[in-house]
C-alpha positions, 0 to 999 in steps of 0.5 A: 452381701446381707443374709437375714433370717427369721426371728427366732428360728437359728442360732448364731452358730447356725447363721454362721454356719449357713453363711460359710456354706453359701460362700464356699457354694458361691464363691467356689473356694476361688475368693477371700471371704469375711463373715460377721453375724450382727444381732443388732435388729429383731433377727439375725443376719450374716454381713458377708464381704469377699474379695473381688480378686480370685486366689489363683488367675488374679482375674476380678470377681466382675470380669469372671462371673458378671458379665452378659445378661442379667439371667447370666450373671452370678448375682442373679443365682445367688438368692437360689443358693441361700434358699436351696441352702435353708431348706436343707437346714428346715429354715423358712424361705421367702416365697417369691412374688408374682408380677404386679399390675402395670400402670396403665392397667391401674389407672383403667381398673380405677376407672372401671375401664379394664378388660382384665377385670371384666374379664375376672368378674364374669370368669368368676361367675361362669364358674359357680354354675358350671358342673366341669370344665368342658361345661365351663367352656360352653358356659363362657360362650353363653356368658359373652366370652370368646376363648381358645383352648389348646392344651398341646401349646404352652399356653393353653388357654385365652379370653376375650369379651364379644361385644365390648371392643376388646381386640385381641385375645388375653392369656389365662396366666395375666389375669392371675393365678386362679385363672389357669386350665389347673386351677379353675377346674380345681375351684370347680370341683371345689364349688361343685363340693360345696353345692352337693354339701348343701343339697344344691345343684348349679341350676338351683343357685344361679341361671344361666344367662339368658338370649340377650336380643340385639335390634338391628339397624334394616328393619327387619323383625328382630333376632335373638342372639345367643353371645355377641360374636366378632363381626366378620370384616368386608373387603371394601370399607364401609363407614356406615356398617361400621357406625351401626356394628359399632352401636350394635355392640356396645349396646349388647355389652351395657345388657349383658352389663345390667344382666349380670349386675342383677345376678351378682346380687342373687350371687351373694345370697346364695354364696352367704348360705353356702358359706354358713352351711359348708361350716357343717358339711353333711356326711353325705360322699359327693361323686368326683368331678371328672378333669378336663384330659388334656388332647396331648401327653407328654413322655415322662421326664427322664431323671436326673443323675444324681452322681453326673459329676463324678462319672467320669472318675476312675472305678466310679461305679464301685465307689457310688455302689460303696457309697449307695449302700453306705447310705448316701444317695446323691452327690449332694449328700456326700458333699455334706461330708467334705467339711467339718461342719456339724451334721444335722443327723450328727447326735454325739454331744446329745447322747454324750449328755443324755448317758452323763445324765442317765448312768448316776441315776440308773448307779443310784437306783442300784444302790436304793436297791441294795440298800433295801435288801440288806435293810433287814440284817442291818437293823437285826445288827442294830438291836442285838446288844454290844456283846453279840454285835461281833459275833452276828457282824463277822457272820453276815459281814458281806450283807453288812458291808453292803448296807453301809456302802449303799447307805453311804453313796445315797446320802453323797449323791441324792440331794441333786434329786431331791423334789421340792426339798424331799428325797425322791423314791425309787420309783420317782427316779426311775421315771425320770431313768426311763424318760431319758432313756426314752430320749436317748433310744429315740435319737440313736437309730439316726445318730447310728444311720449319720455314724455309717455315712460318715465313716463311708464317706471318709474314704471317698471325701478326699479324692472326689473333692480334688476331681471335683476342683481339678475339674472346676480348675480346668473348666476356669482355664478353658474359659480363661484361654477361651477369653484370650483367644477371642481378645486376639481375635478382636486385636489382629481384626483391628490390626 
């Protein structure tokens, strides 16, 4: 296995880390493991290779997790355990890719033969000019565009194009992402901001379409038709009728064809003094856009277990109630603690350095301190002449002392702190004293929080660790009896 970062955003100590807690995940302590972070490339990346045999039933890695469909195989989970593990780190995971275009939906948008791009383009428009989506709905009937909406169904919403020899219905989620109930009454309420922003109703920036009139083949006067609709089929076969229905509709889809043709050139204008005017928009607040509310509503999913997997320990309500108000909320979090890794919330070699750094400078301003306030004895020791020195130093002996025991530390350990080659003041350390403190205030209220779990995981770590293997051993030696036994059943078959 190949696990690659971004540039620039781990350490090859946090890599390996990361790779040892995706295998201990994976591969479930059952499998040998080699791990090598390589630097070779503009990222860091983990080669990871383990053995196919299992420690404890001899069975391979193929024979135990791969096999069945590919949803069920091991290798299809394991791209979600390196992102679940990433994101527990802060790291930046791959966001995964819609569904790509067929090749035969290609080569008809190409030749500008696609329903689904038809189908886009005149969605697109119906949009700018409706006010919701109930009116968005209405408007795509009055566009030439058949739907059904049942929001109670896991599809909630599809299209289809009157008049222009489309079959069958096209569900919202194929034609992207934007084509969606949520996301089309999001783009709505979008636009409808923009509009009221520029002082613009939807009328103002595109009509409606217009009565497209269709001729009829008996001659009889000519009907206005609002939207093509689906002829309605005989119970006898008709060639002619057909021949006619047939040139009927393309007919009415080339108009409506030239209809919106001219109207996406009016589209563009207004879009491009919408654009310029929503850089600026006015201060003015625009009224909501009431959402669609959907005919059904659904209960509210009850919430996971987070401690499912130990319930069924012995006084495993005291011990989650012990744990919960030690500060850890979930299985997961007490598994953080299982191995001695390096706990993001762990700030004991910072604040170690910040104190080595902290205590000689805060030493060092006493000693400024202490050498200020006996300053003044000192020089009157210095001035008085060699006959009355003694006399004066045996009496102010302590203040004397002082002076030269701070005078002396200074001069030991102030160069370290010199700034561009001069002694720094008092005052210019005592900045730096603060700054640092700041730093060090700063991360001990988690450093505190981490200090509480871990010393209240420590006494669970142990015995949750090892139900939680017996309860893996024995869920794998079910399977494995489970496998014999179907082997047996196959063999006396055959027998």
């Amino acid at each position: 296995m190949i696990q690659s970062f971004a540039p620039g955003e781990v350490t090859p100590e946090q890599a390996m880390q990361i790779g040892e807690e995706l295998c201990d995940r994976y591969l479930k302590g059952d499998y040998q493991y080699v791990i090598a972070v390589h630097h070779d490339k503009s990222h860091l990346h983990c080669h990871i290779i383990f053995n196919n045999t299992n420690l404890y039933n001899g069975l391979s890695f193929t024979t135990e997790h791969n096999q069945g469909r590919k949803s069920e195989r091991a290798w299809a989970e394991l791209r979600e355990i390196s992102d679940e593990i990433c994101a527990e780190h802060g790291i930046s995971v791959i966001e995964p890719i819609g569904k790509g275009v067929s090749h035969y939906e290609n080569e008809m948008q190409k030749e500008g033969k696609s329903w689904k791009e038809k189908l886009r383009v005149r969605i697109a428009e119906v949009m700018l000019y409706s006010r919701d989506f109930a009116d968005f709905l209405r408007n795509c009937t009055a566009s030439g565009i058949e739907y059904v909406y049942t929001p109670h169904n896991k599809y909630k919403l599809k299209f289809k194009l009157s008049g222009d020899g489309q079959q069958r219905f096209t569900r919202a989620e194929t034609l992207g992402e934007g084509f969606t109930v949520e996301s089309i009454t999001e783009q709505i309420v979008e636009i409808q901001e923009k509009l009221s922003a520029a002082n613009v109703t939807p009328d103002m920036l595109i009509e409606p379409p217009k009565p497209v009139a269709v001729p009829k083949p008996e001659p009889k006067p000519t009907q206005t038709v609002t939207a093509p609709t689906k002829p309605k089929q005989s119970a006898e076969p008709e060639t002619i009728t057909e021949t006619s229905e047939t040139a009927k509709r393309k007919a009415a889809a080339e108009q409506v064809e030239k209809f919106f043709a001219a109207r996406r050139a009016r589209r563009q204008a207004q879009l491009d003094m919408l654009n310029a005017t929503a850089i600026n928009p006015k201060p003015e607040p625009s009224a909501p856009t009431p959402q669609p509310t959907p005919a059904e509503s659904k209960a509210p999913e009850k919430e996971k277990d987070a401690w499912a997997e130990i319930r069924g320990m012995r006084d495993s309500d005291e011990m989650i109630a012990d744990l919960e108000a030690g500060g850890i909320t979930s299985l997961d979090d007490l598994r953080g603690f299982f191995w001695n890794f390096k706990h993001p919330d762990d700030h004991t070699d910072e604040l170690a350095k910040l104190r080595a750094k902290i205590e000689p400078i805060d030493k060092l301003i006493a000693m400024m301190e202490q050498h200020s306030q006996n300053y003044a004895i000192y020089k009157e020791y210095q001035e008085r002449s060699a006959f009355t020195q003694k006399h004066f130093r045996k009496k102010n002996a302590d203040a004397i002392d002082a002076f030269e025991e701070a005078d002396k530390y200074i001069a030991e350990h102030i160069k370290p702190y010199y700034i561009k080659g001069k002694m720094p003041k008092q005052s210019d350390l005592q900045a730096k004293s603060t700054k640092l403190k700041e730093k060090y205030n700063a991360l001990l209220p988690e450093h505190n929080a981490f200090v509480t779990k871990r010393d209240t995981a420590h006494k669970y770590t142990r015995q949750v660790r090892n139900y939680l293997q017996n309860k893996e051993q024995q869920e794998r030696n079910r399977q494995y009896q489970e496998k014999k036994r179907t082997q047996q059943r196959k063999k006396d078959t055959l027998e």
